[in-house]
mmCIF file of the N, C-alpha and C atoms, coordinates in Angstrom:
data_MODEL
# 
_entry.id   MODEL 
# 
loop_
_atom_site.group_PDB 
_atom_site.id 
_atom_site.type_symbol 
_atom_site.label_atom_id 
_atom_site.label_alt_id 
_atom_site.label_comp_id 
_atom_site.label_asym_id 
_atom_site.label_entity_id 
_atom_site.label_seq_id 
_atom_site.pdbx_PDB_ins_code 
_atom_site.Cartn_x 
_atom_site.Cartn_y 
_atom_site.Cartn_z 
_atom_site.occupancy 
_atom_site.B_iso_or_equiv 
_atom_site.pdbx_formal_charge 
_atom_site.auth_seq_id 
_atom_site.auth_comp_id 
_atom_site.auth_asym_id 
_atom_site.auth_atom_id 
_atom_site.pdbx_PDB_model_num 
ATOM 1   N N  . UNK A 1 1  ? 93.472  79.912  114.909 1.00 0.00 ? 1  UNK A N  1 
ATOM 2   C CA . UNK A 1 1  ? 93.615  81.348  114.736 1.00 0.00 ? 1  UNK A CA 1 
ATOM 3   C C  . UNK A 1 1  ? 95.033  81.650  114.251 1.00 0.00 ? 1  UNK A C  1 
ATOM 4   N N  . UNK A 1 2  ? 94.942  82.339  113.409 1.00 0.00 ? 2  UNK A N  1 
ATOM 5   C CA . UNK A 1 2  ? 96.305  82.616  112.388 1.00 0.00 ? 2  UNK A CA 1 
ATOM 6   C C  . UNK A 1 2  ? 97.110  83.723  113.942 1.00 0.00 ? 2  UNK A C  1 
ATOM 7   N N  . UNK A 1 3  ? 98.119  83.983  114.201 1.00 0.00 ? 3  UNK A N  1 
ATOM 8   C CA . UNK A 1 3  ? 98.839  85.211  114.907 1.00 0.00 ? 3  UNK A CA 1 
ATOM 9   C C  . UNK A 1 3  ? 99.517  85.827  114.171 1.00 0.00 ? 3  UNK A C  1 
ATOM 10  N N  . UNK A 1 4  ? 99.515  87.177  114.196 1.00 0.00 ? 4  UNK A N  1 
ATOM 11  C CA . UNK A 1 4  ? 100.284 88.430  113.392 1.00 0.00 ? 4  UNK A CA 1 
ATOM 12  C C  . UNK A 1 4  ? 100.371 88.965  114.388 1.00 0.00 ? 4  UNK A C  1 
ATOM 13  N N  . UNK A 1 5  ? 101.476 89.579  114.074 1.00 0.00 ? 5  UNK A N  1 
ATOM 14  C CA . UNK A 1 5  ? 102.054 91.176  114.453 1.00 0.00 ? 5  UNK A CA 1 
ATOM 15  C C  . UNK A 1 5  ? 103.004 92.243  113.741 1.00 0.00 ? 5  UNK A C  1 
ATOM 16  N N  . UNK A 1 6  ? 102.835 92.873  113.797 1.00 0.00 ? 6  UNK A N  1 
ATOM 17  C CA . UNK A 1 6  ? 103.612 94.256  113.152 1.00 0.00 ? 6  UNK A CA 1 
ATOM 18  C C  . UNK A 1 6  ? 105.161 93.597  112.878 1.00 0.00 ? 6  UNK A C  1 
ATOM 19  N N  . UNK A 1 7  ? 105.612 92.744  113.887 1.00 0.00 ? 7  UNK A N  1 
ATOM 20  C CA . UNK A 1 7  ? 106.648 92.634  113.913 1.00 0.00 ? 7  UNK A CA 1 
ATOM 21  C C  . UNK A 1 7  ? 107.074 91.407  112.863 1.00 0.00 ? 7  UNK A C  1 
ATOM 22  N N  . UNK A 1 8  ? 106.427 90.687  112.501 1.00 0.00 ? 8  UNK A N  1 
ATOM 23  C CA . UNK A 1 8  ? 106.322 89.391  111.903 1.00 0.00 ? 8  UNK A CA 1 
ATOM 24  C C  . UNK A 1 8  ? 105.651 89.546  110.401 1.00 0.00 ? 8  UNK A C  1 
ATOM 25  N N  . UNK A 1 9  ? 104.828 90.803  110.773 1.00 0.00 ? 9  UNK A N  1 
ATOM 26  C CA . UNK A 1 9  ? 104.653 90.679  108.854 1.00 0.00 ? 9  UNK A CA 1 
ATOM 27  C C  . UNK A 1 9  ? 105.727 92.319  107.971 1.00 0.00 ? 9  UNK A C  1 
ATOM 28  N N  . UNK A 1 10 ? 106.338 92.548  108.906 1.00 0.00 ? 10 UNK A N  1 
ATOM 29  C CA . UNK A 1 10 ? 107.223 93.866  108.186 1.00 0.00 ? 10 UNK A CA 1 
ATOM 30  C C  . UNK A 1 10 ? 108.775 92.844  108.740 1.00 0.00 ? 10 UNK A C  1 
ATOM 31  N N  . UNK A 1 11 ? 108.944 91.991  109.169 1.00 0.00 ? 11 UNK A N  1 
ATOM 32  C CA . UNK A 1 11 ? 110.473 91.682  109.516 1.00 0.00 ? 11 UNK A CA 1 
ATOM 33  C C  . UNK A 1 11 ? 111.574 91.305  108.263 1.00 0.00 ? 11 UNK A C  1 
ATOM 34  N N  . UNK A 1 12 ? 110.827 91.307  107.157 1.00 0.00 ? 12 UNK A N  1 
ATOM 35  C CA . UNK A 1 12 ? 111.705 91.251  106.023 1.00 0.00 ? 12 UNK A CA 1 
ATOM 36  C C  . UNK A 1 12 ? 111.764 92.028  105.362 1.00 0.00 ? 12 UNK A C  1 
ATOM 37  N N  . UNK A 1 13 ? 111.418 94.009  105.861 1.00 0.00 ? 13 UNK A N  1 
ATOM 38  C CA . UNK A 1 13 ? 111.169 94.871  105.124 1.00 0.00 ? 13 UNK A CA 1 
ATOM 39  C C  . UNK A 1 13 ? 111.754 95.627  105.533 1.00 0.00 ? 13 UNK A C  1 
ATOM 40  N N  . UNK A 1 14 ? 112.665 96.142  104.718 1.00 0.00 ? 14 UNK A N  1 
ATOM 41  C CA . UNK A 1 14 ? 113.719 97.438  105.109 1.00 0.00 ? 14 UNK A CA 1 
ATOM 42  C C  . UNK A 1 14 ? 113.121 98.762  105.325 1.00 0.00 ? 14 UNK A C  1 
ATOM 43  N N  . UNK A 1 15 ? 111.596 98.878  104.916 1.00 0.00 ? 15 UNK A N  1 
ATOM 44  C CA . UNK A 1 15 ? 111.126 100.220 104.523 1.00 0.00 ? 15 UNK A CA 1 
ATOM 45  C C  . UNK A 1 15 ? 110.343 100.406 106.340 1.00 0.00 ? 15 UNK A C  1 
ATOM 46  N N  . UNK A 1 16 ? 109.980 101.614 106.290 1.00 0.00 ? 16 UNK A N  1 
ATOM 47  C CA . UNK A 1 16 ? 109.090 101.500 107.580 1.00 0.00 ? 16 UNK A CA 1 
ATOM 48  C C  . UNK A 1 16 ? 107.331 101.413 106.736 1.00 0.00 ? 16 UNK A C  1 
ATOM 49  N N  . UNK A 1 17 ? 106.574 101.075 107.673 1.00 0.00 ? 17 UNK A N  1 
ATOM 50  C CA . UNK A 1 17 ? 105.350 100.515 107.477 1.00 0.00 ? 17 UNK A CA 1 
ATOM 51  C C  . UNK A 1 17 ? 104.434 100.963 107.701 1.00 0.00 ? 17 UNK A C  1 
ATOM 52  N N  . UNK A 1 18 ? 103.333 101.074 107.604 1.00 0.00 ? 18 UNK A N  1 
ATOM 53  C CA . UNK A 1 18 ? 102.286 101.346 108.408 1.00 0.00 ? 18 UNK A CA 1 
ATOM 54  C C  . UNK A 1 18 ? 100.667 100.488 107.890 1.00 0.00 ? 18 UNK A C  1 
ATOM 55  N N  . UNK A 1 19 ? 99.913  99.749  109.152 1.00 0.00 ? 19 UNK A N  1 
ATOM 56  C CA . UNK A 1 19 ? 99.292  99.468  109.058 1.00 0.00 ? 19 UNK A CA 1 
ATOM 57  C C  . UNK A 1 19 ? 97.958  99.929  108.890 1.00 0.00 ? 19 UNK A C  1 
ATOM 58  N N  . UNK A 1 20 ? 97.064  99.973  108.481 1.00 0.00 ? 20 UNK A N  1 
ATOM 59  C CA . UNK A 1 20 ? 95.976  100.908 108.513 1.00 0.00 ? 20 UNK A CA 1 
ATOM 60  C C  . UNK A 1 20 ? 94.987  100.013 108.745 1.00 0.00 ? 20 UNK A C  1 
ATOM 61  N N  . UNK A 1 21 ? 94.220  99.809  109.643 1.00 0.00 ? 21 UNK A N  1 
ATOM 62  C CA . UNK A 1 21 ? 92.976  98.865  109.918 1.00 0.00 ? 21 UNK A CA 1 
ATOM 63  C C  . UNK A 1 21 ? 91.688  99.855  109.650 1.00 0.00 ? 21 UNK A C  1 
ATOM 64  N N  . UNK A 1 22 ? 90.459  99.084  108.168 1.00 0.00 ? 22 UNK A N  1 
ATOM 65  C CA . UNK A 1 22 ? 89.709  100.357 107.421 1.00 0.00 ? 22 UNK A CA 1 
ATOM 66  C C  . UNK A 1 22 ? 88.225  99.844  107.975 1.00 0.00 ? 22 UNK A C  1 
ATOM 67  N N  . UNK A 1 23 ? 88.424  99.108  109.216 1.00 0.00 ? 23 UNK A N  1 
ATOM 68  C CA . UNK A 1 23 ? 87.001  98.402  109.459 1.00 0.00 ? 23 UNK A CA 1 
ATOM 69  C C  . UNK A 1 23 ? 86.210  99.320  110.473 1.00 0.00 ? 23 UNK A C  1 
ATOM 70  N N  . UNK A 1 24 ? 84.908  99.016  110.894 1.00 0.00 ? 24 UNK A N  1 
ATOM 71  C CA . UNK A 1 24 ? 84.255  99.910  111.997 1.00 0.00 ? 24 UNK A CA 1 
ATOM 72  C C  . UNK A 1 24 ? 84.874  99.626  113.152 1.00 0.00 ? 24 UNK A C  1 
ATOM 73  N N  . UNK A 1 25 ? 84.813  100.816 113.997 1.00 0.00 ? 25 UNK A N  1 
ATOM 74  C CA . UNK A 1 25 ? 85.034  101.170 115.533 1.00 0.00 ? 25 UNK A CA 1 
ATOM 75  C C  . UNK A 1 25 ? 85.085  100.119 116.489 1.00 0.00 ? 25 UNK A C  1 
ATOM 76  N N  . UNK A 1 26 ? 83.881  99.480  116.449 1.00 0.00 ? 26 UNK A N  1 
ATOM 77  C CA . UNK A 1 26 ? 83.350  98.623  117.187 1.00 0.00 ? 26 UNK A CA 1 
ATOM 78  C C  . UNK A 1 26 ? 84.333  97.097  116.656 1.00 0.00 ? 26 UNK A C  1 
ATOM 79  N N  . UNK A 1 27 ? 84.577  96.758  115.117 1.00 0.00 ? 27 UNK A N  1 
ATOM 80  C CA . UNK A 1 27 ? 84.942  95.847  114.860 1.00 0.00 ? 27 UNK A CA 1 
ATOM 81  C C  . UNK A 1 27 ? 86.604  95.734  115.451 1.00 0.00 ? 27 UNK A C  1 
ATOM 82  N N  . UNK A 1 28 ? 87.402  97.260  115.593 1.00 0.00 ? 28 UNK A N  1 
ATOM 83  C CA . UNK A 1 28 ? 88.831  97.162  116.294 1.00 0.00 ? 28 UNK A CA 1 
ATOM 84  C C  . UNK A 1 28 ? 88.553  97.325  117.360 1.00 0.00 ? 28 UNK A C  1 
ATOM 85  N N  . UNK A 1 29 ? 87.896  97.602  117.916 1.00 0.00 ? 29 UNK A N  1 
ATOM 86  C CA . UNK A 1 29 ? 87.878  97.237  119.695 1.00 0.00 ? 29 UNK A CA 1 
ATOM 87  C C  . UNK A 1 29 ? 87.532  95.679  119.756 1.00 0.00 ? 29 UNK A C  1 
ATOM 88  N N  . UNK A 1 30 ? 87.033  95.201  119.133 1.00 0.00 ? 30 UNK A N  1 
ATOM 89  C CA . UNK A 1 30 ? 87.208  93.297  119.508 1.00 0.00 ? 30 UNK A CA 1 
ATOM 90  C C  . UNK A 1 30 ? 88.365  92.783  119.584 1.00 0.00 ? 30 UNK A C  1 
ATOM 91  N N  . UNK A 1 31 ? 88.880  93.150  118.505 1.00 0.00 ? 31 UNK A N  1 
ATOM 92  C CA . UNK A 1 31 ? 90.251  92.213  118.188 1.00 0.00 ? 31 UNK A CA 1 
ATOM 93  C C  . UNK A 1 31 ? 90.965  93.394  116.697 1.00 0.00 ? 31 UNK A C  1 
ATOM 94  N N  . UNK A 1 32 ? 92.328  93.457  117.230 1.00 0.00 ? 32 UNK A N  1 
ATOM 95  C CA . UNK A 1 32 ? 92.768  93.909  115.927 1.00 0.00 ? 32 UNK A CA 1 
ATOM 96  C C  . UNK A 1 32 ? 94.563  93.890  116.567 1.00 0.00 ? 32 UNK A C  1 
ATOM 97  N N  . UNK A 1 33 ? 95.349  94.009  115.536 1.00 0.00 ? 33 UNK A N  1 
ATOM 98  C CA . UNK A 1 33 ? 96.972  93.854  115.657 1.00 0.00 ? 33 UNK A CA 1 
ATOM 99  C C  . UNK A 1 33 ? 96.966  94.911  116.382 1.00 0.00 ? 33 UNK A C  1 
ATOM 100 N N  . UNK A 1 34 ? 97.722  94.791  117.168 1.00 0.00 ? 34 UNK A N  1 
ATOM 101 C CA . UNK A 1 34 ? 98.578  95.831  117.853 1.00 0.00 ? 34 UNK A CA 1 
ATOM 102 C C  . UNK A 1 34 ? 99.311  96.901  117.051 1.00 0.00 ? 34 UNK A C  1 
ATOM 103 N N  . UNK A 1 35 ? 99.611  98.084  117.148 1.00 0.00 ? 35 UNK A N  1 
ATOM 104 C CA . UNK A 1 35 ? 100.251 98.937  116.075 1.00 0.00 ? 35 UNK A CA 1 
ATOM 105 C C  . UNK A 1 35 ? 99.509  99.343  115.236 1.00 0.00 ? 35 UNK A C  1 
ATOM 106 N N  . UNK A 1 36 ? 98.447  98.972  114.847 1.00 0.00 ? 36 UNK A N  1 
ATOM 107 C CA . UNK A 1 36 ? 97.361  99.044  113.420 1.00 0.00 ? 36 UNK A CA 1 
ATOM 108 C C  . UNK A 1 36 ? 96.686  100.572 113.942 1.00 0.00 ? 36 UNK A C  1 
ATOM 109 N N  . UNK A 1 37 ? 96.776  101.124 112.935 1.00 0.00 ? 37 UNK A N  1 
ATOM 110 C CA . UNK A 1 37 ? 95.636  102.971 112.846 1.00 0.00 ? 37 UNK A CA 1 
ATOM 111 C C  . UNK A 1 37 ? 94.549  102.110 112.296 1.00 0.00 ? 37 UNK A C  1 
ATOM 112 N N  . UNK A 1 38 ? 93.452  103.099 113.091 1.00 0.00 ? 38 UNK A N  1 
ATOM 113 C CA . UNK A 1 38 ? 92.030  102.657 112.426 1.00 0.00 ? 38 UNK A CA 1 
ATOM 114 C C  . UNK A 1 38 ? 92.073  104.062 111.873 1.00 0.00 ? 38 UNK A C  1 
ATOM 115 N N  . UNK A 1 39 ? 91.553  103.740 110.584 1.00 0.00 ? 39 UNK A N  1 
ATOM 116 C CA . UNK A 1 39 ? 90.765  104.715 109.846 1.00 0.00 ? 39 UNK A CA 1 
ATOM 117 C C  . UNK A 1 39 ? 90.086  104.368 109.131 1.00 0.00 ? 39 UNK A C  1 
ATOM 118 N N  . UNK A 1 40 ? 89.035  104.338 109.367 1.00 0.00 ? 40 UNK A N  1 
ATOM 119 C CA . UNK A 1 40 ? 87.726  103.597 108.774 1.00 0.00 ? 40 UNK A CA 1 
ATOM 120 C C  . UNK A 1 40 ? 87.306  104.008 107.420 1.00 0.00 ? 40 UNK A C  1 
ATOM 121 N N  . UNK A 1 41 ? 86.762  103.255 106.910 1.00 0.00 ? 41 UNK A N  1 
ATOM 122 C CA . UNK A 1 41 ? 86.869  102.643 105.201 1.00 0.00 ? 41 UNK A CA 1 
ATOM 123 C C  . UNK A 1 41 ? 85.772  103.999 104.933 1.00 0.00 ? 41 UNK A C  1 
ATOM 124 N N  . UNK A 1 42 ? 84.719  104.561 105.685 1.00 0.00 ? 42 UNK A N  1 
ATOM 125 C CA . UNK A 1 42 ? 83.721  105.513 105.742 1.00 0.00 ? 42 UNK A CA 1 
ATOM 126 C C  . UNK A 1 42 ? 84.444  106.837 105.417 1.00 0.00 ? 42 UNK A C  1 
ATOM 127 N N  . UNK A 1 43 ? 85.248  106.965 106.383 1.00 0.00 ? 43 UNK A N  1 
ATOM 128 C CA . UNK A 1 43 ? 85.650  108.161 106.874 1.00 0.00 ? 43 UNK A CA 1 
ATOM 129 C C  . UNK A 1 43 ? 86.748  108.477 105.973 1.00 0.00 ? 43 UNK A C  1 
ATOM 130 N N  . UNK A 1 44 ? 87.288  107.513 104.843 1.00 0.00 ? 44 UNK A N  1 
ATOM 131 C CA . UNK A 1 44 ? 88.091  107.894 104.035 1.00 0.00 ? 44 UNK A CA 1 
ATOM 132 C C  . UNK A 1 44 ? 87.670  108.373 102.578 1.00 0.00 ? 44 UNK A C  1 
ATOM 133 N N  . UNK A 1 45 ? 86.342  108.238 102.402 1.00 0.00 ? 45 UNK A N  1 
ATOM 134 C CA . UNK A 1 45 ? 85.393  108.250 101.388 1.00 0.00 ? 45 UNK A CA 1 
ATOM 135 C C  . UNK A 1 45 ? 85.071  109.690 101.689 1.00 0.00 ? 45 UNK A C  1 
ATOM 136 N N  . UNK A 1 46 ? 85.111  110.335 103.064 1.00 0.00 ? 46 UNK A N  1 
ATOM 137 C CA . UNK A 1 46 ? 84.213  111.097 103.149 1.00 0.00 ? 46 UNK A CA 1 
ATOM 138 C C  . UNK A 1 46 ? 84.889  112.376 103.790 1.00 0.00 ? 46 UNK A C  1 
ATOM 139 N N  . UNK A 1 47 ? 86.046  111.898 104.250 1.00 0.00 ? 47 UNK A N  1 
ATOM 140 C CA . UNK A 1 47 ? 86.661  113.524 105.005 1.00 0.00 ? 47 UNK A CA 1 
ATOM 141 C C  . UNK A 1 47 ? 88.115  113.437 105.287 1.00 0.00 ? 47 UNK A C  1 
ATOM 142 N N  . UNK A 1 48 ? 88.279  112.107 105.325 1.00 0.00 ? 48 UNK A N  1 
ATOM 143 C CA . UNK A 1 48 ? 89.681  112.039 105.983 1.00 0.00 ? 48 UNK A CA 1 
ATOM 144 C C  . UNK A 1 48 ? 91.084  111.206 104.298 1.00 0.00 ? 48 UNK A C  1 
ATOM 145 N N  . UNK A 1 49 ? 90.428  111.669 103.539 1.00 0.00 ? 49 UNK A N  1 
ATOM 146 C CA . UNK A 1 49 ? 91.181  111.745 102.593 1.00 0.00 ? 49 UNK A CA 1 
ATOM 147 C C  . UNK A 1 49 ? 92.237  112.233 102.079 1.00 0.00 ? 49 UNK A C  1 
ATOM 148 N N  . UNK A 1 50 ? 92.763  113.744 102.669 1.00 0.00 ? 50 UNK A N  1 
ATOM 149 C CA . UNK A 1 50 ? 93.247  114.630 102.659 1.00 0.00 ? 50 UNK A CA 1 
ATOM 150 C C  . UNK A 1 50 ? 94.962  114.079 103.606 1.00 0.00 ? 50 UNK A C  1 
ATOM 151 N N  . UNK A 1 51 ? 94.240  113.366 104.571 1.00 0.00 ? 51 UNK A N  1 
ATOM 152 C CA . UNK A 1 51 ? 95.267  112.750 105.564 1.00 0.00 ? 51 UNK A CA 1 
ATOM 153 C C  . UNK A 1 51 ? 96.329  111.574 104.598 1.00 0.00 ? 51 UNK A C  1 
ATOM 154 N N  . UNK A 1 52 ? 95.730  111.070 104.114 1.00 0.00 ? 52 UNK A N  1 
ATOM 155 C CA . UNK A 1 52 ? 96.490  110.035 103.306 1.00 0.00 ? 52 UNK A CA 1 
ATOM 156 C C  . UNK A 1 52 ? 97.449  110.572 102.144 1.00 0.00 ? 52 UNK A C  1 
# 
C-alpha cells in the first residue's frame, strides 16, 4: 500500500493546496487521505459547480 498525506505530497509546494476527493460517499468513508474535501464527481456535474 502506497502512504500519502497532505503533508508529503504538498511539502515541496510553496502555494497552499487543496485536495478534492471526486469519488462516492461510501467510497471516502472506507479509506481516503486525511485533509481531502469530498465533492463528488456527480454533484459537480450537477449543482455544486458554482462552488468551484
Amino acid at each position: 500500500m502506497i502512504q500519502f498525506t497532505m503533508r508529503n505530497a504538498f511539502s515541496n509546494s510553496n502555494q497552499e493546496c487543496i485536495l478534492l476527493d471526486v469519488r462516492e460517499q461510501n467510497e471516502y468513508q472506507e479509506s481516503h487521505i486525511p485533509g481531502a474535501l469530498l465533492l463528488n464527481v456527480a454533484d459537480i456535474e450537477t449543482k455544486r459547480v458554482k462552488e468551484l
